[in-house]
C-alpha positions as CSV (number, residue, x, y, z in Angstrom):
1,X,62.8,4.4,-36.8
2,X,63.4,6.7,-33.8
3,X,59.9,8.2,-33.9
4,X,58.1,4.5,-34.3
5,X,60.1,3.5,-31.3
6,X,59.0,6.4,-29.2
7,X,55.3,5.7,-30.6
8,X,55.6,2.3,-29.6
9,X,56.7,3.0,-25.8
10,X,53.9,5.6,-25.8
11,X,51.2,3.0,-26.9
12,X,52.4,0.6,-23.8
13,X,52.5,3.1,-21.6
14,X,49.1,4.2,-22.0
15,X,48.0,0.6,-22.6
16,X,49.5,-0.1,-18.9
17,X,47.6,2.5,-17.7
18,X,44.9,2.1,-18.5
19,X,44.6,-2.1,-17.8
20,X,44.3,-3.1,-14.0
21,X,47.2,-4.3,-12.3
22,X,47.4,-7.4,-10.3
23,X,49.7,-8.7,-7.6
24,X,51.0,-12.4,-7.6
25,X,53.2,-14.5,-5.4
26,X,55.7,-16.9,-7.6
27,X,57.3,-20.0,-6.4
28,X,60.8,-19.8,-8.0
29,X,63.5,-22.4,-8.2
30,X,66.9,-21.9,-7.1
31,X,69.7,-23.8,-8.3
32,X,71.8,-25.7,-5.7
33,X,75.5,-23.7,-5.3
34,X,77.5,-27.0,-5.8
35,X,76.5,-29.9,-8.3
36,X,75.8,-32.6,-5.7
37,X,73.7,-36.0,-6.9
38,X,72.5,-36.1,-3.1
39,X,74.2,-39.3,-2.0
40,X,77.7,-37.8,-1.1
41,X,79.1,-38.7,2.0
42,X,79.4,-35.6,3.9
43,X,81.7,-35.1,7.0
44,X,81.1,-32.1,9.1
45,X,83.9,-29.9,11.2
46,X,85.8,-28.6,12.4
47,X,84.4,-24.9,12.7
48,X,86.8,-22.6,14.9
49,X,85.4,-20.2,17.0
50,X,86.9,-17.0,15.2
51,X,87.6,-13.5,17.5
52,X,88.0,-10.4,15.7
53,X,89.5,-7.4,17.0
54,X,91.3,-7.2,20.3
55,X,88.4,-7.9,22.4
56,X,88.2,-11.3,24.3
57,X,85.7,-13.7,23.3
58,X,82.3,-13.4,25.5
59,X,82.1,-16.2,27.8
60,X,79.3,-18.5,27.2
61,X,77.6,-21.4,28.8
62,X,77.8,-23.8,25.6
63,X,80.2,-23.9,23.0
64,X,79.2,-21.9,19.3
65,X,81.0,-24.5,17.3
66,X,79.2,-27.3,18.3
67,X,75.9,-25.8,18.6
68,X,76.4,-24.2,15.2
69,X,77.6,-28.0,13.4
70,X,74.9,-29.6,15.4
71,X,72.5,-27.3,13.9
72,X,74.1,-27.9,10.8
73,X,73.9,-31.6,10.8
74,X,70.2,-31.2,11.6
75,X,69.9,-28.8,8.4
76,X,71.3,-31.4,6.1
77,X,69.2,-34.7,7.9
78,X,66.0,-32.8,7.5
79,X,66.4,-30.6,3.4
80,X,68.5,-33.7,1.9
81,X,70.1,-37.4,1.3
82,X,73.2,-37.0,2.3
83,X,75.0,-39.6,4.4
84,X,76.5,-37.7,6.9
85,X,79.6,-39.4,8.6
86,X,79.9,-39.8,12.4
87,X,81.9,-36.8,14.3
88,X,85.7,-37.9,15.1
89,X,86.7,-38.2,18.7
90,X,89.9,-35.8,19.5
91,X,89.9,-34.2,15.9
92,X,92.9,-32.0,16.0
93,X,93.3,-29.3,13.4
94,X,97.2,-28.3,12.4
95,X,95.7,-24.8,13.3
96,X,93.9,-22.4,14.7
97,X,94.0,-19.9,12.4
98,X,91.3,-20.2,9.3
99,X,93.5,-18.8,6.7
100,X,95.9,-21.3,7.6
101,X,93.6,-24.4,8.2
102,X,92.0,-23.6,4.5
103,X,95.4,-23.9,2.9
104,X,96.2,-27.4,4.9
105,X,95.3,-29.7,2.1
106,X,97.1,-32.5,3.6
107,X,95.3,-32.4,6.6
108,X,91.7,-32.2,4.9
109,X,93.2,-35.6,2.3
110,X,94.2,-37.1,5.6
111,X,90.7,-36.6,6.9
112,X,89.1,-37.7,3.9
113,X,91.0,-41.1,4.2
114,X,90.2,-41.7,7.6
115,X,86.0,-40.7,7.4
116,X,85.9,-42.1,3.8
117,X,84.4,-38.8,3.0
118,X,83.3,-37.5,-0.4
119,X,83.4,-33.6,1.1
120,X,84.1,-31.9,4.3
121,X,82.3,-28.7,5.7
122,X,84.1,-26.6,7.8
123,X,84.8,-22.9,8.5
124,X,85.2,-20.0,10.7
125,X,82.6,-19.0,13.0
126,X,82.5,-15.6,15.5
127,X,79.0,-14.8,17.7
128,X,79.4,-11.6,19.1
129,X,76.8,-10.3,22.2
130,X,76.2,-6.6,21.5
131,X,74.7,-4.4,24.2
132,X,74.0,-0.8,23.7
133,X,72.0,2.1,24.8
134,X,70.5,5.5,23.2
135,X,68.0,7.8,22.8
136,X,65.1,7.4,20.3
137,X,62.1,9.9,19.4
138,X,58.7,8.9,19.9
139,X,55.3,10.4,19.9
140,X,52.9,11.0,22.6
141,X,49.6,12.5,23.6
142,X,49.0,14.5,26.1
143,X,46.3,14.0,28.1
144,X,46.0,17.9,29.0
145,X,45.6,19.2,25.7
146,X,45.2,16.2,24.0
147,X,47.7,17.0,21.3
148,X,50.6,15.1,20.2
149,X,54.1,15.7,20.9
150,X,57.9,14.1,20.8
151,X,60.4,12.9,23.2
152,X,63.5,11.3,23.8
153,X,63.3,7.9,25.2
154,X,66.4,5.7,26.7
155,X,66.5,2.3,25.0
156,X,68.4,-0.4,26.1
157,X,68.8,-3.4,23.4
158,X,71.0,-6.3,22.4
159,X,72.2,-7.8,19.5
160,X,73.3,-10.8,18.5
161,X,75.9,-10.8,15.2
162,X,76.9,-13.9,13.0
163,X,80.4,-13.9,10.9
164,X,80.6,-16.9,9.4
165,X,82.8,-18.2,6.9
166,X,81.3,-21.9,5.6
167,X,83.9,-24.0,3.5
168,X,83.3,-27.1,1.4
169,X,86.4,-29.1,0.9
170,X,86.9,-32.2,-1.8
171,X,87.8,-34.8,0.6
172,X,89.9,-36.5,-2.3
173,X,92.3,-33.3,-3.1
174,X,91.9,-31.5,0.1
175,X,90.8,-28.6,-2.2
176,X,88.4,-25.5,-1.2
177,X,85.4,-26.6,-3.9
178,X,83.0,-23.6,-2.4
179,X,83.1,-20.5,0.0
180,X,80.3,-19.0,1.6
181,X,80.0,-15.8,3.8
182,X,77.3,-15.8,6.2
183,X,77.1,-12.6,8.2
184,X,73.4,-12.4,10.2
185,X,72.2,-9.3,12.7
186,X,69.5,-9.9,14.9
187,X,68.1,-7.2,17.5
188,X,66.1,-7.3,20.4
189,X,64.5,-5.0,22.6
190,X,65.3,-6.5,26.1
191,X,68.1,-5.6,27.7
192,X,68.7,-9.2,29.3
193,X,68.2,-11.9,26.5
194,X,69.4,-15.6,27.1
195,X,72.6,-16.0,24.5
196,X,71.5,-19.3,23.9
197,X,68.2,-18.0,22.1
198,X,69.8,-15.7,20.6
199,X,72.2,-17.2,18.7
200,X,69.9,-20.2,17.5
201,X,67.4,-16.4,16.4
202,X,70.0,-15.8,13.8
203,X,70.8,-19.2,12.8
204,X,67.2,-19.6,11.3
205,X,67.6,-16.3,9.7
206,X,70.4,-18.5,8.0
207,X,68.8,-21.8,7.3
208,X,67.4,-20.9,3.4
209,X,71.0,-19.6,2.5
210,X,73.3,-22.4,4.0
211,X,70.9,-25.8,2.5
212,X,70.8,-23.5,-1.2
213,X,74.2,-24.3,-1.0
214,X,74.0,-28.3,-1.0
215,X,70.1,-28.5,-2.4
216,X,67.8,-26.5,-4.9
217,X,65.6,-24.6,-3.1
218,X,62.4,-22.6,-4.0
219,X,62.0,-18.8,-2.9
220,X,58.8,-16.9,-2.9
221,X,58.7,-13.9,-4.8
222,X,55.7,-11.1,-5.8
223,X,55.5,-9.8,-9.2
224,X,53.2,-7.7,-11.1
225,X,50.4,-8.4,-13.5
226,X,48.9,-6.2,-16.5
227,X,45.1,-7.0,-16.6
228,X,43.3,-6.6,-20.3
């Protein structure tokens, strides 16, 4: 059998090479990462900002919570049929810790009660402003020989990094039902870039991956073709 099997991947091969070869873009569907009919009643929050390291937070003009569960809210309006329950004035989590918070079942039951949610979205969130320097080589020409050469170049950039940490609670048992690491780089070439852009850069980066959890969703993908 050996030797039929070796004929057999011999006869593809050569079939394959010698039939043309065509590229095609697939729409694929994705499967929704929690069984949802659409119609849930959803509440949204609380995120906490989370700071890692020793480092104080960056100081920023707007709040990352609320931008990022605003952005959130807008996510879930526009990709599905959710009915998404009014923010609570004064909402006060137990903790400030996420660890913590994620194990508070009571508190997410007690929320649940009082929004007559189905689920609750919440998590962790950290936005960190990087800004670096260093060299890079490049080429040039020079315009006495004409020939091309390489340097060292100074290059200032900043970055703009995402650690999320996205939670879906059952607002009936106060359960974790679904956890979802979001982590998100985005680089820029200007030295002075307005934080506010920034961080909205990186949440579209996000979008696909945050409404596959809740919705299906359908990804483009290229694949290969044998041609007779």
């Amino acid at each position: 059998m050996r030797p039929a099997r070796l004929l057999l991947a011999f006869l593809l091969v050569a079939a394959a090479a010698g039939a043309g070869v065509r590229e095609v873009e697939l729409s694929l569907p994705v499967r929704a990462k929690l069984a949802l009919t659409g119609r849930e009643k959803i509440f949204i929050g609380p995120f906490l900002r989370e700071i890692k390291g020793d480092e104080a937070a960056p100081k920023l003009g707007f709040s990352v919570e609320a931008e990022f569960e605003r952005e959130l809210r807008r996510l879930l309006r526009k990709e599905a049929k959710f009915i998404l329950l009014p923010a609570v004035d004064g909402l006060r989590p137990p903790s400030s810790d996420p660890l913590e918070l994620s194990r508070a079942s009571e508190f997410w039951r007690e929320l649940g009660t009082r929004t007559g949610a189905d689920y609750i979205v919440a998590g962790s969130i950290d936005f960190t402003i990087e800004e670096r320097s260093g060299y890079k080589q490049e080429e040039y020409q020079s315009p006495l020989d004409g020939r091309t050469y390489y340097r060292q170049v100074l290059v200032e950039q900043t970055g703009f990094t995402y650690d999320i940490l996205l939670q879906v609670y059952d607002a009936r048992t106060g359960a974790v039902v679904h956890e979802e690491p979001l982590k998100d780089f985005h680089e820029v070439q200007e030295a002075n870039v307005d934080e506010f852009s920034g961080m909205f850069a990186n949440l579209y980066s996000l979008e696909n991956q945050v409404v596959n959890i809740f919705v299906p969703r359908t990804v483009k993908t290229k694949r290969q073709l044998l041609l007779p």
